[in-house]
NUTIVEX-729441 format. One record per residue (C-alpha): residue in three letters; x, y, z. Coordinates in Angstrom, 2 decimals, always signed. Layout:
N
<r><code>ala</code><xx>X</xx><yy>Y</yy><zz>Z</zz></r>
...
! end
This chain:
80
<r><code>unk</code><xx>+53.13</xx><yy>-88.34</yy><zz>+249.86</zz></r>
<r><code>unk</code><xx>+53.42</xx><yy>-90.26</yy><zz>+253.16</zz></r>
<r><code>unk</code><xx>+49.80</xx><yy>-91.20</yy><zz>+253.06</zz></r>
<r><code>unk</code><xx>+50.67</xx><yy>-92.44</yy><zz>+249.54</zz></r>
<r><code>unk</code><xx>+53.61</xx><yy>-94.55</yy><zz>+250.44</zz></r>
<r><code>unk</code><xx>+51.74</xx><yy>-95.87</yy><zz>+253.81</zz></r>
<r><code>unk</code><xx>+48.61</xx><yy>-97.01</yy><zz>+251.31</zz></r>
<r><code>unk</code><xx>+51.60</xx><yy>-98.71</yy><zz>+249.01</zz></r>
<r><code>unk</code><xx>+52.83</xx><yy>-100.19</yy><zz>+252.13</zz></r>
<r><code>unk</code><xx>+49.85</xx><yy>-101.75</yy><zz>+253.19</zz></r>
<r><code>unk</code><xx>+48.41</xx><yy>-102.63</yy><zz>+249.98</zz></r>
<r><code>unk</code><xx>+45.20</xx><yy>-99.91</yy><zz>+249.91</zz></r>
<r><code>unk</code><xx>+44.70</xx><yy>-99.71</yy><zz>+246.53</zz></r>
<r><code>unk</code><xx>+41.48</xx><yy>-98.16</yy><zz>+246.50</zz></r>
<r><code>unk</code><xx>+43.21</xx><yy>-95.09</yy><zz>+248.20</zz></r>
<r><code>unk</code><xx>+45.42</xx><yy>-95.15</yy><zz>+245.53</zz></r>
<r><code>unk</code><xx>+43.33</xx><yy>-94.74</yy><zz>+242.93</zz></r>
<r><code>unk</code><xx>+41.09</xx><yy>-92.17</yy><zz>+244.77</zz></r>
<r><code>unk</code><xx>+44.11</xx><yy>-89.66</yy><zz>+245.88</zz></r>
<r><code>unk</code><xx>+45.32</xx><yy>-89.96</yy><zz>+242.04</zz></r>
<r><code>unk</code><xx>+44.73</xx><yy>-86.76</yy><zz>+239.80</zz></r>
<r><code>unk</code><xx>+41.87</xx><yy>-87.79</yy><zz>+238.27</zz></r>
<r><code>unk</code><xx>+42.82</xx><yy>-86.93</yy><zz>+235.03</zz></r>
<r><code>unk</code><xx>+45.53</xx><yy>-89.51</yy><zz>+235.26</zz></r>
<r><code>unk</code><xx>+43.00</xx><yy>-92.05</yy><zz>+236.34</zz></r>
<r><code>unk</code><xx>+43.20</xx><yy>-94.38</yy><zz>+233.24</zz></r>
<r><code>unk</code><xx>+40.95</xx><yy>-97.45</yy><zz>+233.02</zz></r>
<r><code>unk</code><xx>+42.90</xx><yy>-100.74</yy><zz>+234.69</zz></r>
<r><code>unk</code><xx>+44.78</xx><yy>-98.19</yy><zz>+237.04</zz></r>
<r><code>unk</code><xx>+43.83</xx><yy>-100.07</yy><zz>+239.80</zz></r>
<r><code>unk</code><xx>+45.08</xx><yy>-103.43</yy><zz>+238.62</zz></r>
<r><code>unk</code><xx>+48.36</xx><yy>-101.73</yy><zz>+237.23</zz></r>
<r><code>unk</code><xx>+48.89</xx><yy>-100.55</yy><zz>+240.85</zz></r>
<r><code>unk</code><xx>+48.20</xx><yy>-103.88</yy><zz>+242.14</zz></r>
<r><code>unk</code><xx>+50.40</xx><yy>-105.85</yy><zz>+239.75</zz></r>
<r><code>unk</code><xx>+53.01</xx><yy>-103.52</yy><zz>+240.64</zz></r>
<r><code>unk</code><xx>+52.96</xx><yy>-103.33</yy><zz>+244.27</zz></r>
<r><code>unk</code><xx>+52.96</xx><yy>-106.75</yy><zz>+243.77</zz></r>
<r><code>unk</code><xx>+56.62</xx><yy>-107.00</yy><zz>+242.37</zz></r>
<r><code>unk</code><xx>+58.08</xx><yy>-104.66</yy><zz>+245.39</zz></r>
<r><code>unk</code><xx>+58.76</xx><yy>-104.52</yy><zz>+249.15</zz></r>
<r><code>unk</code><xx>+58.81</xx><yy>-100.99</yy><zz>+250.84</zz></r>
<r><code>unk</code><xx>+61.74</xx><yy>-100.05</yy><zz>+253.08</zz></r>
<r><code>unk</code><xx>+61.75</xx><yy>-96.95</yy><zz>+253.98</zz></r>
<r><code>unk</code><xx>+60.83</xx><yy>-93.24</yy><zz>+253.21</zz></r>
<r><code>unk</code><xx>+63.12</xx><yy>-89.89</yy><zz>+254.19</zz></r>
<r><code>unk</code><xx>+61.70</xx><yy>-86.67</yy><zz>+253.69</zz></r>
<r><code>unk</code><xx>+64.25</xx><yy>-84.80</yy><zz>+253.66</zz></r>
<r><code>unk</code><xx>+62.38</xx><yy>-81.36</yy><zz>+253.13</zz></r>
<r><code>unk</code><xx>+60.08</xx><yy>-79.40</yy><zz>+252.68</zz></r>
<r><code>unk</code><xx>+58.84</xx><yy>-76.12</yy><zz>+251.35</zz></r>
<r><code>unk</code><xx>+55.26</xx><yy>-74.58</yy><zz>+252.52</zz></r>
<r><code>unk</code><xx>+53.43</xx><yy>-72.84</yy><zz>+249.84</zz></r>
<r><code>unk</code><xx>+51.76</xx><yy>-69.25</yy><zz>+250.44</zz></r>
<r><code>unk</code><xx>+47.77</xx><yy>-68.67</yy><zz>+250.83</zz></r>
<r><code>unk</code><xx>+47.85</xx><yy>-68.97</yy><zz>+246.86</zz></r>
<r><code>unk</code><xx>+49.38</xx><yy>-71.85</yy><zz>+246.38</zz></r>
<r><code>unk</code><xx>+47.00</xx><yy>-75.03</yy><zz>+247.85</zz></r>
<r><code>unk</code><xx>+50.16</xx><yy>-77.38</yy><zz>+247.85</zz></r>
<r><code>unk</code><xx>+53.66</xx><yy>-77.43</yy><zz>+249.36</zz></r>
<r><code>unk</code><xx>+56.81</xx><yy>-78.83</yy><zz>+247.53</zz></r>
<r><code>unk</code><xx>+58.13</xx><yy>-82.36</yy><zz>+249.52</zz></r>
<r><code>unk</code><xx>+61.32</xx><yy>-84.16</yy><zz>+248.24</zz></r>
<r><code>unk</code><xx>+62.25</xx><yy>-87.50</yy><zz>+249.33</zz></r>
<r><code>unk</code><xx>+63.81</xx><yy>-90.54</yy><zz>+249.36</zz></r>
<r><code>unk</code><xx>+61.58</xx><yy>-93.81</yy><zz>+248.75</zz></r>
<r><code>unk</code><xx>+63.83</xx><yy>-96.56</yy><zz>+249.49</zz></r>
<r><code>unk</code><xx>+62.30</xx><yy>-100.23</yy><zz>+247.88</zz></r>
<r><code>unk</code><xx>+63.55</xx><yy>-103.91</yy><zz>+246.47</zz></r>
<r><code>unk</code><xx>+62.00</xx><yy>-105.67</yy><zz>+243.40</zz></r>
<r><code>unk</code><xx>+61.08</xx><yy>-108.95</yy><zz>+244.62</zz></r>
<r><code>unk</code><xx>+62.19</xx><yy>-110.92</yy><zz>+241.86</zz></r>
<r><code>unk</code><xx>+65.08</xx><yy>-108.69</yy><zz>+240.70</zz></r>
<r><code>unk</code><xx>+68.43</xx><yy>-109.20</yy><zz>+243.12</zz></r>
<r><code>unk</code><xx>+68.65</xx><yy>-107.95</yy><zz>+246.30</zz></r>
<r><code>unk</code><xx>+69.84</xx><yy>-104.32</yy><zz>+246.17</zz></r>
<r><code>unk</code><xx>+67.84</xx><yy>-101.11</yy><zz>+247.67</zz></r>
<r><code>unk</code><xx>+67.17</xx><yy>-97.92</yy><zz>+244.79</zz></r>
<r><code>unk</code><xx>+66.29</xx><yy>-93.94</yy><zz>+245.26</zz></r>
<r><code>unk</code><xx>+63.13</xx><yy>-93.22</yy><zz>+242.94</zz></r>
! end
């Protein structure tokens, strides 16, 4: 997820679209993601924790706090 947030922070789109589930890989993905990384300004991310997975499980459960401002919206921070 921090790899995700960096490439939304620096506008890497095509990493998007490759680290995206590629069964949720609709046509236009990449210009939705562009259009709406347009419309926001990153702040800040907290991971607040995590949980590793064991040998059979090939991912590990991350939550956190994605903190981000609509450009054209007013001027007030949100938790997705």
């Amino acid at each position: 997820m921090r790899s995700r947030y960096t490439a939304y922070v620096l506008k890497n789109v095509d990493y998007l679209v490759e680290t995206t589930l590629p069964a949720s890989r609709e046509p236009g993905l990449a210009d939705d993601i562009r259009n709406w990384m347009n419309q926001v300004t990153w702040q800040r991310l907290h991971v607040l924790g995590t949980t590793a997975g064991d040998l059979s499980v090939t991912f590990q459960t991350l939550e956190i706090s994605i903190f981000s401002q609509r450009r054209k919206a007013a001027q007030q921070s949100q938790t997705l």
